[in-house]
C-alpha positions in Angstrom: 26.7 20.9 22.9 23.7 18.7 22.9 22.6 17.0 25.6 23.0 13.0 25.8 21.1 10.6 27.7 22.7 8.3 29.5 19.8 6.2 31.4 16.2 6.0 31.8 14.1 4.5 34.8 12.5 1.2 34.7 9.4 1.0 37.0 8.1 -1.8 38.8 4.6 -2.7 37.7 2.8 -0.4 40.3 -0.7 -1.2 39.4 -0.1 -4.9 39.5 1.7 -4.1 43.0 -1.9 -2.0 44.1 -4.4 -5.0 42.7 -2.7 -7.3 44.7 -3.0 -4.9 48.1 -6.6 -4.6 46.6 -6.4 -8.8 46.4 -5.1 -9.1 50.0 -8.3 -7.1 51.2 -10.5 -9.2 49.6 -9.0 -12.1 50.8 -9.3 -10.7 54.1 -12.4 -9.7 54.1 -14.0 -13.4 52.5 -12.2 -15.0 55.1 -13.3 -13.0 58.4 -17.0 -12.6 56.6 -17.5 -15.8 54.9 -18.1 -18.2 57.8 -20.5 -15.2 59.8 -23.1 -14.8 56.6 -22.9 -18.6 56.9 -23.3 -19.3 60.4 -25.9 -16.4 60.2 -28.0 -18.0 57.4 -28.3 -21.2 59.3 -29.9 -19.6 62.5 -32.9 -20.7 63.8 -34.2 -17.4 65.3 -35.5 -15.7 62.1 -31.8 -14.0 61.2 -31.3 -14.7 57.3 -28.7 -13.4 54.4 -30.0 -10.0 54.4 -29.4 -9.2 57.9 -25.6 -10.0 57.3 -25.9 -7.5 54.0 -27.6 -4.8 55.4 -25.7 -4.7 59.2 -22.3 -6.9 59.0 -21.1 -6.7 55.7 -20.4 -2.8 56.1 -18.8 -3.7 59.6 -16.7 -6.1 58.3 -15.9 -4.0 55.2 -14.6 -1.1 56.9 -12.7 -2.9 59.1 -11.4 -5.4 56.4 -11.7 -4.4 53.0 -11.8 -0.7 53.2 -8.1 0.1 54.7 -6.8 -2.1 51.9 -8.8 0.3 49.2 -7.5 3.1 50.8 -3.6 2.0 51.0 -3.9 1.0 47.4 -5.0 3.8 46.2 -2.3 6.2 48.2 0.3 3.8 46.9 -0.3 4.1 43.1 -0.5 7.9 43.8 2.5 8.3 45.5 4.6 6.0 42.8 2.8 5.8 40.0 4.3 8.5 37.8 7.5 8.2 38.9 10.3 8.6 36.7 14.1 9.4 36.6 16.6 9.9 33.1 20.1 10.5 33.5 21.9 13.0 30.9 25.4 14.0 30.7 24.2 17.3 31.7 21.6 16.9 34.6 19.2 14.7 36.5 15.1 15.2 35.5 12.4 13.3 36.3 9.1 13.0 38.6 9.6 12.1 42.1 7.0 10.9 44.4 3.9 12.5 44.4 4.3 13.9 41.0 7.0 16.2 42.1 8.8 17.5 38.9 12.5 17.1 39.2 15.2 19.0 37.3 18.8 18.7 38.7 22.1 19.8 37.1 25.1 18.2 38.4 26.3 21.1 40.5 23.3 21.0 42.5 24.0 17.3 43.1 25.9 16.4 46.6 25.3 12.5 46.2 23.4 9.7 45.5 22.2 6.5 47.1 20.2 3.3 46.5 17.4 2.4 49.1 16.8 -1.0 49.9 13.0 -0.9 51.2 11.9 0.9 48.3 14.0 0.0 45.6 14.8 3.1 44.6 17.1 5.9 44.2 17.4 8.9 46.3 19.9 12.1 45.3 20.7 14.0 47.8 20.9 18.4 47.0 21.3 21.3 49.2 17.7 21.3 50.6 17.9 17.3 51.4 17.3 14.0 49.4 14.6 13.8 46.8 13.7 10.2 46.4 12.7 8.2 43.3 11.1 4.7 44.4 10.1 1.3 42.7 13.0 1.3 40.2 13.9 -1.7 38.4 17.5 -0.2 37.4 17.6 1.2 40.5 21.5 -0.3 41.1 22.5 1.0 37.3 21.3 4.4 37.7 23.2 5.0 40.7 26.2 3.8 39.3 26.1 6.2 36.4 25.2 9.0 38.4 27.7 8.5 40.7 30.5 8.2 37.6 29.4 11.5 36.4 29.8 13.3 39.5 33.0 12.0 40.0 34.6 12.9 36.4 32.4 16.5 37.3 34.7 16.4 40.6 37.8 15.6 38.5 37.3 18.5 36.1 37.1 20.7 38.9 40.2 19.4 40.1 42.2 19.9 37.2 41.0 23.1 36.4 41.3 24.0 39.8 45.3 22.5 39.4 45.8 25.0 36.1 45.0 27.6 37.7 47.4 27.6 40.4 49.6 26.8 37.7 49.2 29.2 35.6 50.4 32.4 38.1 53.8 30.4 38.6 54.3 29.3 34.8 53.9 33.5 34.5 56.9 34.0 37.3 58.8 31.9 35.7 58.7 33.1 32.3 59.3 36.6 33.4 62.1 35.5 35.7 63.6 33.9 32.2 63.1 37.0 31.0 64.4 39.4 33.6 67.8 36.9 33.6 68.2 37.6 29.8 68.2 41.5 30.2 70.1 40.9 33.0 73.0 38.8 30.8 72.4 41.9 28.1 73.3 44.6 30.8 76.1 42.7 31.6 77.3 42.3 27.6 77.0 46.1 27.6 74.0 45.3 25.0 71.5 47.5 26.8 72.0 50.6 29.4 71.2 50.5 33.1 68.6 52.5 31.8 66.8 50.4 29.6 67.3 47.3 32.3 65.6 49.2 35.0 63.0 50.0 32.6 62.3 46.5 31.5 62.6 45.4 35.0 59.8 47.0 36.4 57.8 46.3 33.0 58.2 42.6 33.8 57.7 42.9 37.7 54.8 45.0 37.0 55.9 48.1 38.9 
C-alpha cells in the first residue's frame, strides 16, 4: 500500500529571526559606542577617532556586538533545517541540529505542542525529540495525535477478535457435540461413533 502524506511543516522565517538578533547587536553596540567615539573625538588632550578604533571599538564589540554574532549564528544552526511530514505510515523529518528523524507509529508514545518554541515534540521510548519554529505547529499535532488514536483503536479491535475468536470456536463445537448428542439419542449413530466424534471435537 502506498504511503500518503498527510502534513508537512511550515517554518518560521529563521534567517529573518537571526538578522534581527544580528540587528539587536548592532543596535546595541551604536548605542553604548556611539556617544564614547564622540566624546572621545572632542577631547582636548590629543585623543582623536583612531584611538577609539584601534582600543574601544574591539572592547565594546566583544562585549556588545560579538555575543549577538554568536547567538545568531547557533540559532540558525540549531533550527534552520528543521523539518517534520506526517504520513499515514510514520513520522520523518530533521529535528534540531540536523538530526534525521524516521518514526513509525509504533515507536510513537505521544505528542505535544511547546509554547516557547513553537514547536512540536513526539515523545518515543528513548525520550521526546523536538521539532521547533513550526508555523503549523497546532495542526500537526492534531493529526498526529488522530492517527495514533485510530492506530490504538485497531489494536483494540483486533485485540477484541481475538478473544473472540477461541469462544466463537467453543461454541460451534458445543453446537456440534449437542447434534451428535440428539443423533445418539435418535439411535442414528452408536455410542461408538459419538465417543469418537466427541473427543474429535474436544480435541482429545
Amino acid at each position: 500500500m502506498e504511503e500518503k502524506i498527510i502534513i508537512k511543516s511550515v517554518q518560521y522565517n529563521i534567517k529573518l529571526i537571526s538578522l534581527i538578533i544580528v540587528g539587536i547587536g548592532v543596535v546595541l553596540f551604536i548605542w553604548l559606542g556611539l556617544p564614547l567615539a564622540i566624546d572621545i573625538s572632542n577631547r582636548r588632550d590629543g585623543l582623536d577617532l583612531s584611538y577609539f578604533l584601534t582600543s574601544a571599538f574591539p572592547y565594546y564589540a566583544c562585549f556588545t556586538l560579538l555575543p549577538f554574532l554568536i547567538l545568531a549564528g547557533l540559532f540558525y544552526w540549531y533550527c534552520s533545517r528543521i523539518s517534520i511530514t506526517v504520513s499515514d505510515k510514520r513520522v520523518f523529518g530533521t529535528a534540531v541540529f540536523g538530526q534525521r528523524v524516521d518514526l513509525p507509529f509504533d515507536m510513537i508514545s505521544a505528542v505535544k505542542t511547546t509554547r516557547l518554541w513553537r514547536g512540536i515534540a513526539v515523545a518515543t521510548a528513548s525520550g521526546f525529540i523536538r521539532f521547533v519554529w513550526i508555523k503549523n505547529a497546532a495542526e500537526i499535532h492534531t493529526e498526529i495525535n488522530r492517527l495514533l488514536l485510530e492506530r490504538q483503536d485497531k489494536r483494540a479491535a483486533s485485540a477484541a477478535r481475538q478473544e473472540a475468536a477461541p469462544q466463537s470456536n467453543a461454541t460451534a463445537g458445543a453446537e456440534e457435540l449437542k447434534r451428535y448428542k440428539e443423533l445418539l439419542d435418535s439411535g442414528v449413530i452408536t455410542q461408538e461413533e459419538f465417543d469418537a466424534k466427541k473427543k474429535q471435537i474436544l480435541g482429545l
